[in-house]
N, C-alpha and C positions, 0 to 999 in steps of 0.2 A: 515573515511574509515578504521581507524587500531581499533579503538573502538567498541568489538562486547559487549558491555553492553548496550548502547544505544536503547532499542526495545523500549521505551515508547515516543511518540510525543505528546506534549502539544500544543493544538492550539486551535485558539477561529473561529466561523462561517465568512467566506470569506478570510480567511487565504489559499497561496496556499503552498503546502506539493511538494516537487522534491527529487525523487530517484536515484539514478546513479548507474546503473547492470554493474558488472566488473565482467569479467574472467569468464560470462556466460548466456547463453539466461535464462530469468526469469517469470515466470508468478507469476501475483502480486491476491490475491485473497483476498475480501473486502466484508460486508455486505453491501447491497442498501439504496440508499440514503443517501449518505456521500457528494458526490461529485456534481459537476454543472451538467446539461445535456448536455453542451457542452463535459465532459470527456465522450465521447461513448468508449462502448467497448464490447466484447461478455457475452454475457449471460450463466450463471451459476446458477444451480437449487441453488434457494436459498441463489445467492450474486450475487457479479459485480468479474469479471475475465479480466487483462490483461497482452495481451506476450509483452513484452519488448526484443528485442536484445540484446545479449553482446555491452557495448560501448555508449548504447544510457539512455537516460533520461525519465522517467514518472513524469510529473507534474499534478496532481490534485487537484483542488481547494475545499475546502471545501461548503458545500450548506450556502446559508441565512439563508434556514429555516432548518438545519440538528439537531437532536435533541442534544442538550449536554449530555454528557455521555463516558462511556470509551467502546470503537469496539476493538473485534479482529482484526487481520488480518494474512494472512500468505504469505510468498516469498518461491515459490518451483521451484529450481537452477537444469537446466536442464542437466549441464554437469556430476551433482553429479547424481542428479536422486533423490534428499534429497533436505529437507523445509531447506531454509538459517538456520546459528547458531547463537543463541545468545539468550538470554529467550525468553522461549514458554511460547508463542506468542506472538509476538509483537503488541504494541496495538497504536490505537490513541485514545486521549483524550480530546474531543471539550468539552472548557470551558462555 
């Protein structure tokens, strides 16, 4: 939590991934097909999009069949009005 260098997550297919939004509503924004189908969430031209409240948790598990490679992704922090800090963009990295 006090570590904003941290944007790069290493993980390998069926790995699950948990975020914890402090000190602000959050919307979490991902390219498709990373995650289970069980992670429903609203649709965004062109990716997977979810709001998180201040306080609470996004767990997303990574797919079986999700291609390895490194995805963007972006956290845009609604109290600032501004995408979280910390290198742009943060990425995951299914091994």
């Amino acid at each position: 939590a006090t570590d904003y260098t941290k944007t790069k997550l290493k993980v390998k297919k069926k790995d699950t991934i948990i975020w914890t939004v402090e000190g602000t509503n959050a919307y979490f924004q991902f390219p498709t097909n990373l995650f289970d189908k069980a992670a429903t969430a609203d649709s965004l031209a062109g990716g997977y999009t979810k709001f998180v409240k201040k306080g609470k948790r996004l767990k997303l598990r990574i797919r079986a069949n999700a291609l390895s490679g490194t995805y963007d992704y972006a956290v845009f922090c609604t109290t600032a009005g501004a995408f979280a800090i910390g290198g742009s963009p943060p990425r995951i990295i299914i091994e």
